[in-house]
N, C-alpha and C positions, 0 to 999 in steps of 0.2 A: 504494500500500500504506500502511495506515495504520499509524503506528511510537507514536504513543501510544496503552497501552494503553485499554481501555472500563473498566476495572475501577476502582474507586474505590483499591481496596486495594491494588491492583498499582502505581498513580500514586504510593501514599505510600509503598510498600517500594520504588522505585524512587530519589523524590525523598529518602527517608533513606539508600537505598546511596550516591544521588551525594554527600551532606552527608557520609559516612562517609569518602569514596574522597578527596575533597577535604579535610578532618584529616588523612589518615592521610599522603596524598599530601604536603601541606606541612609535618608531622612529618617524614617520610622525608625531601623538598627539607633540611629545615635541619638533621638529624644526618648525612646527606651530608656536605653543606659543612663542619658540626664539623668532622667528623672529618677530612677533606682536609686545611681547615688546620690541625689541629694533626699530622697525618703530615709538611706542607709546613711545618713550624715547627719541631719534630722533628729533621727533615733535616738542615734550615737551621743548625741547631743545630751537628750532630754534625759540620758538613762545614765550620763557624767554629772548631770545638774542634780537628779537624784541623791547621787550617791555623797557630793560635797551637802547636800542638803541635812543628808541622815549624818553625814561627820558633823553637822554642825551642833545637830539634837544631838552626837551623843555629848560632845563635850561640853554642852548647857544641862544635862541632866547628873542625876545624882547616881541613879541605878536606874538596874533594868528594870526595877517595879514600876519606876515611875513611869517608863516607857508602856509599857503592859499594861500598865492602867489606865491610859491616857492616850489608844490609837490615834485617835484624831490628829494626832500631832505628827504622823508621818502618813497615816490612810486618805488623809487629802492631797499628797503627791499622786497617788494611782487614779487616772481617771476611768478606767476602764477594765475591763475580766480578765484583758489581756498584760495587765501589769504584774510584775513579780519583785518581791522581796524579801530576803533573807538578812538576817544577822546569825552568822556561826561562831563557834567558837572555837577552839584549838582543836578539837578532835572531830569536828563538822556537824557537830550538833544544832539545831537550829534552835537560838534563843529566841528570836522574832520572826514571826513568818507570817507573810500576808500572799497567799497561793489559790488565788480562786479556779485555776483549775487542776489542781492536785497532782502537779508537776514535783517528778523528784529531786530531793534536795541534790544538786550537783556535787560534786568532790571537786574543788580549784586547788591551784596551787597560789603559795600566798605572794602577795608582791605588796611593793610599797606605793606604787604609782598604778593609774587606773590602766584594766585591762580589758579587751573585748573580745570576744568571740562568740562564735556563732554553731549554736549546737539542732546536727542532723536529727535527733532521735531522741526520745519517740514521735514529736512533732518540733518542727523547728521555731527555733527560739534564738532571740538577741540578748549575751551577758553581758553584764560592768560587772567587776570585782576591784576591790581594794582592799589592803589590812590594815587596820589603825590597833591603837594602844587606848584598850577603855579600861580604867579604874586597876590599871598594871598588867591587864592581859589581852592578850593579842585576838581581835577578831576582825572577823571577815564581813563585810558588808556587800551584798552580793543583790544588784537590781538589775532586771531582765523584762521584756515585752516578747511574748508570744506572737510569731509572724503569720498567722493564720491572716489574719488580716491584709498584712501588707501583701501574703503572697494572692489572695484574693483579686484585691484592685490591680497589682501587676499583671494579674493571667487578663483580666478584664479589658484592662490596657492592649495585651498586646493581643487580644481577640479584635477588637474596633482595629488598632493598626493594619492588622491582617486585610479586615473586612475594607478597610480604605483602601489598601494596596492592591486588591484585586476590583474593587472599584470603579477606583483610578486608571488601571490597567486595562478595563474593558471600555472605559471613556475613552482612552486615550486610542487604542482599537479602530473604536467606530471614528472617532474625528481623524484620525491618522486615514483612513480606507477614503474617506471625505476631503481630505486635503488632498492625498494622492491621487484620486479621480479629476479633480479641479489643475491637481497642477501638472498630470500627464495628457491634459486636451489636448496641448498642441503635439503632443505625440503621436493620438489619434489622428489627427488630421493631417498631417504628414503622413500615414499609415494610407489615410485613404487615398492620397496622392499618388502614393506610389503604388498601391491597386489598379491603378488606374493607368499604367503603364506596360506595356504585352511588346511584341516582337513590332510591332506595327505602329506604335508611337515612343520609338526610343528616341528619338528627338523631343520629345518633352521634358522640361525640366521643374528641377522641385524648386516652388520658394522661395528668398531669401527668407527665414523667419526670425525675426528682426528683436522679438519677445522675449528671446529665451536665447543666449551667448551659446549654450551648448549645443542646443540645435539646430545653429546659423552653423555650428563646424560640421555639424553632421551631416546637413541638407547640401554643404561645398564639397564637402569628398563624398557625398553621392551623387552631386551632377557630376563629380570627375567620371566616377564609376559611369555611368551611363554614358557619358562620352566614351571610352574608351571601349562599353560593351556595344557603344552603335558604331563604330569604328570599324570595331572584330567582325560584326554581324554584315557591314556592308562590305568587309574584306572576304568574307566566306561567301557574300552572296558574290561578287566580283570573279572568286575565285571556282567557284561552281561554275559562271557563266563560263569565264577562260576556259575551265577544264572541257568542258562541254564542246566547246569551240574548238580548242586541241585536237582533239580527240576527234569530232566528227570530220577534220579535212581528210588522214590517214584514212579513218571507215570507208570515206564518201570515194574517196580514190580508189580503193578495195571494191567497191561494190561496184563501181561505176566501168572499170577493167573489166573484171568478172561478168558482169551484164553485157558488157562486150564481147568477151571471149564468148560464150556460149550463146549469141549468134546464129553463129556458124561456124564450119571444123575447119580448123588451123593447123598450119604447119608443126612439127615437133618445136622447129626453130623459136615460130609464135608462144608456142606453149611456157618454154624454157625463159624466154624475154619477160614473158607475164609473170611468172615465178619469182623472178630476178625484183623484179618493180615488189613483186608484193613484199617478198623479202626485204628490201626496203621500209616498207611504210611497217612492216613488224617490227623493225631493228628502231625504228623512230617512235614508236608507243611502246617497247620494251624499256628504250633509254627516260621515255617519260614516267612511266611507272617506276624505275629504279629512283628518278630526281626524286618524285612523288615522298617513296615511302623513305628516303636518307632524310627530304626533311619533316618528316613526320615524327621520325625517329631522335630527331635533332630538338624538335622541339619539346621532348620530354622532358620534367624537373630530373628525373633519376640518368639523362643521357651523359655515359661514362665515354672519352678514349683513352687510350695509352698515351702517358702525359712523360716527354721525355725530351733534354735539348736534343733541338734542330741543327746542322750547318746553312744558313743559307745560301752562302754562297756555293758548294757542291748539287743543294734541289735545285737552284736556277741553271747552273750550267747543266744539269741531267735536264730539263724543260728546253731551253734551247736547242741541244740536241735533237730530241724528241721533233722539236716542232720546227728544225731548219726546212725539211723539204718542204710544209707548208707555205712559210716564207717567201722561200724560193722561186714556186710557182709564184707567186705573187711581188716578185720583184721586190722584195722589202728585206730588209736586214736586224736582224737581233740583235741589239747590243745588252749584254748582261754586267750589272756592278753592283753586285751585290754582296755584300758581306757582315759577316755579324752571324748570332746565335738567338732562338728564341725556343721559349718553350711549348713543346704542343705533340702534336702527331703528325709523322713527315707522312702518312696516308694523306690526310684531310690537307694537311698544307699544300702537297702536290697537287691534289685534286683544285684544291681554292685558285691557286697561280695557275692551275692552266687553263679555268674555263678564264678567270682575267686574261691570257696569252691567247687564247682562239678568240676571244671577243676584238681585241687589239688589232689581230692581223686578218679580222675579216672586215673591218671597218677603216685603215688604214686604206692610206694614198699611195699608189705607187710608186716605186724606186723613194719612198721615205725609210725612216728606222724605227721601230719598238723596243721601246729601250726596261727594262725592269731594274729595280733599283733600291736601294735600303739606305733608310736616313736613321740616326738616332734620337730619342728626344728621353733623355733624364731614365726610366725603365720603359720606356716602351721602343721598344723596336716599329719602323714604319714602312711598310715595304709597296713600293709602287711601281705601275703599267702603265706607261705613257705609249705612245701612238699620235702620230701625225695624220689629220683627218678631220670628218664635219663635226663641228662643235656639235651639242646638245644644249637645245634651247630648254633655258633657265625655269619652265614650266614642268619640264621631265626628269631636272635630273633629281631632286626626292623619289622620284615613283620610278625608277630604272632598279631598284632592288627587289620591287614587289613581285611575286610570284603570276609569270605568264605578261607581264607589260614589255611591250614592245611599244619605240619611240616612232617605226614606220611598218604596219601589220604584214606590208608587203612584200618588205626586204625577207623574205626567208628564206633558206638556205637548206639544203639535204642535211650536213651536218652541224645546223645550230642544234641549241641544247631544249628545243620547245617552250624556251621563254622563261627556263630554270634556273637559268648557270650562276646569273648573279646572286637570285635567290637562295644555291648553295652559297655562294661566296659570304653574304652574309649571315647564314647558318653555320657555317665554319669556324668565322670571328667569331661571331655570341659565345661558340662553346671552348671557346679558348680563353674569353674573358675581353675580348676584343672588339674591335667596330671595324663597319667598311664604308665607304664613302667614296664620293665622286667628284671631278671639279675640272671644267674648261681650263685648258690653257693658253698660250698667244697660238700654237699651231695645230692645236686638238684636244684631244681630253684623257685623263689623268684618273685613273683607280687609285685607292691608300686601301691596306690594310694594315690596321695599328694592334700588336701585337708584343705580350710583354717580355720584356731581356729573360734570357734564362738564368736562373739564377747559382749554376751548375753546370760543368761539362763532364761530368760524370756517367 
């Protein structure tokens, strides 16, 4: 069974009845106690005044006849049943006694200065004792009050205290449930606002609510939140659409051959050429499904590589390599300067540099240079693809990293990367702790990957 309530409001009339019950409670605790002891001070008092009272009769009297004969002379100290008094003598005999409730005479030890205590049994009782010297022998003066009473009005006392503190605590309950109702409205109404908010009105925003300081912070970082969730939601629709669009040129090509091929009967030759094309357009939605699922896989929180220093300068001369005869064809020249160390995975780094190196030398001018290169800056290592070629108007280049954006849909090519490559590039940086970015030059345009010194060549 669950004992704390669901209610928000119910938790804080709850946690201000127990703040209540807990004052009122240690209020109660400490005028208790006052009061006891000044009752137990009181006493103490009246039952010292006694006892100098009775020393005074005795050393005004002659004997104890005269005393005995003559109550009145000490029996109007006792106002009540509950008063006691003894006069003993050296072996505890009682020569005077005034005991309305037929209390045993105590055994004290003797002292010469007044003494108090307080005896459990058989009902509790408050004593004074003292010893004086009457008529050359030593007695005991012993005056006492029966706490029947006192402990009566105490228990009484702390019944009402009780019955206040659980009172108190139920008052406090219900105006606590009544304050929290009143002062969680604007929470409700914020509530309702954002009810009112589905896949289809993420561009609405909450509020400023002006009322209440805590809920202006709360109502700011959740229009952040809904920008950033209408963002994602228009990137995924974006990305739907690209995929879609992807996807169907390769199909439509496929189907549209094949619709052709069976016609009518074709040569071996025919057959084998169609094969070759389809082959093709498989090898170009195999390469997008592998981008697909590396960055799907990228974008995981738990996505681990093999974290170890790099050589840069040895991956770019292995890329160069790799991609002279592309060059080549294309009249263009490599120039490699790179060097320095960084940390990461030389898989994913190669893979990152060479779709920046095929993007470079498919967009490049001819008989120019692609030159790749690494700058320092304090721990970050900076490693960049420049290319001589048509700038990128200042409207594209943010969205050149986005997954499937292309700056002209037309330019495409057998082997670009389906409008992924960058998209890897910057899923590569992220998981290295790095960014990647873009930026015109005076003769073309310029990739950075910013990536951190390694801290080891171990």
């Amino acid at each position: 069974m669950r004992m704390i309530p669901r209610s928000l409001a119910w938790r804080l009339a709850l946690m201000f009845a127990l703040a209540t019950a807990l004052l009122l409670g240690g209020i109660g605790v400490y005028l208790y106690h006052a009061l006891e002891h000044e009752i137990v001070w009181r006493d103490d008092q009246a039952l010292k005044g006694r006892l100098e009272r009775m020393t005074a009769l005795l050393n005004d009297s002659d004997s104890l006849e005269v005393l005995r004969q003559r109550p009145g002379l000490y029996a109007n100290m006792l106002d009540n049943r509950e008063s006691l008094l003894w006069l003993l003598d050296a072996r505890g005999q009682a020569l005077l006694e005034v005991n309305p409730v037929q209390r045993t005479v105590p055994q004290l030890p003797r002292t010469r200065s007044i003494r108090l205590e307080t005896l459990k049994t058989p009902s509790p009782a408050r004593l004074a004792w003292v010893t004086v010297h009457f008529q050359g022998q030593p007695v005991t003066l012993v005056a006492g009050r029966v706490l029947d009473e006192r402990t009566r009005m105490l228990g009484d006392y702390r019944h009402r205290l009780l019955a206040s503190l659980l009172g108190g605590a139920l008052l406090a309950l219900m105006l606590g449930y009544w304050i929290a109702l009143r002062g969680l409205a604007p929470v409700r109404r914020l509530a309702e606002r954002i009810s009112d908010i589905d896949t289809r009105h993420l561009h609405h925003r909450l509020p400023h609510t002006g009322e209440v300081s805590e809920l202006r912070v709360l109502g700011r970082d959740l229009n952040v939140m809904l920008e950033r969730l209408e963002q994602g939601f228009m990137q995924l629709s974006r990305f739907s659409e690209d995929l879609a669009h992807e996807m169907r040129t390769p199909l439509s090509n496929l189907m549209g051959q094949t619709q052709q091929a069976m016609q009518r009967d074709r040569s071996i030759e025919a057959y084998q050429s169609l094969l070759g094309s389809h082959l093709e357009e498989y090898e170009r939605l195999s390469r997008m499904i592998d981008s697909m699922l590396f960055l799907a896989r990228a974008e995981q929180p738990d996505a681990t590589f093999h974290h170890a220093p790099v050589d840069l300068q040895a991956l770019v001369a292995q890329l160069c390599d790799y991609f002279e005869g592309m060059a080549e064809e294309r009249a263009l020249t490599l120039v490699p300067c790179a060097c320095g160390w960084v940390n990461g995975d030389v898989d994913l780094l190669r893979r990152a540099l060479a779709n920046l190196l095929a993007n470079a030398l498919r967009y490049a001018n001819a008989n120019s240079t692609v030159t790749i290169g690494t700058r320092a800056h304090d721990d970050v290592t900076e490693l960049y693809v420049c290319n001589d070629g048509p700038q990128i108007e200042a409207k594209h280049l943010p969205l050149v990293f986005e997954r499937f954006y292309r700056i002209d849909a037309s330019r495409q090519t057998p082997d670009d990367s389906g409008g992924l490559g960058l998209a890897i590039v910057r899923a590569i940086a992220g998981l290295h702790g790095g960014t990647a970015s873009v930026d015109n030059h005076s003769d073309g345009v310029c990739f950075y990957l910013r990536l951190p010194v390694a801290q080891s060549l171990s």
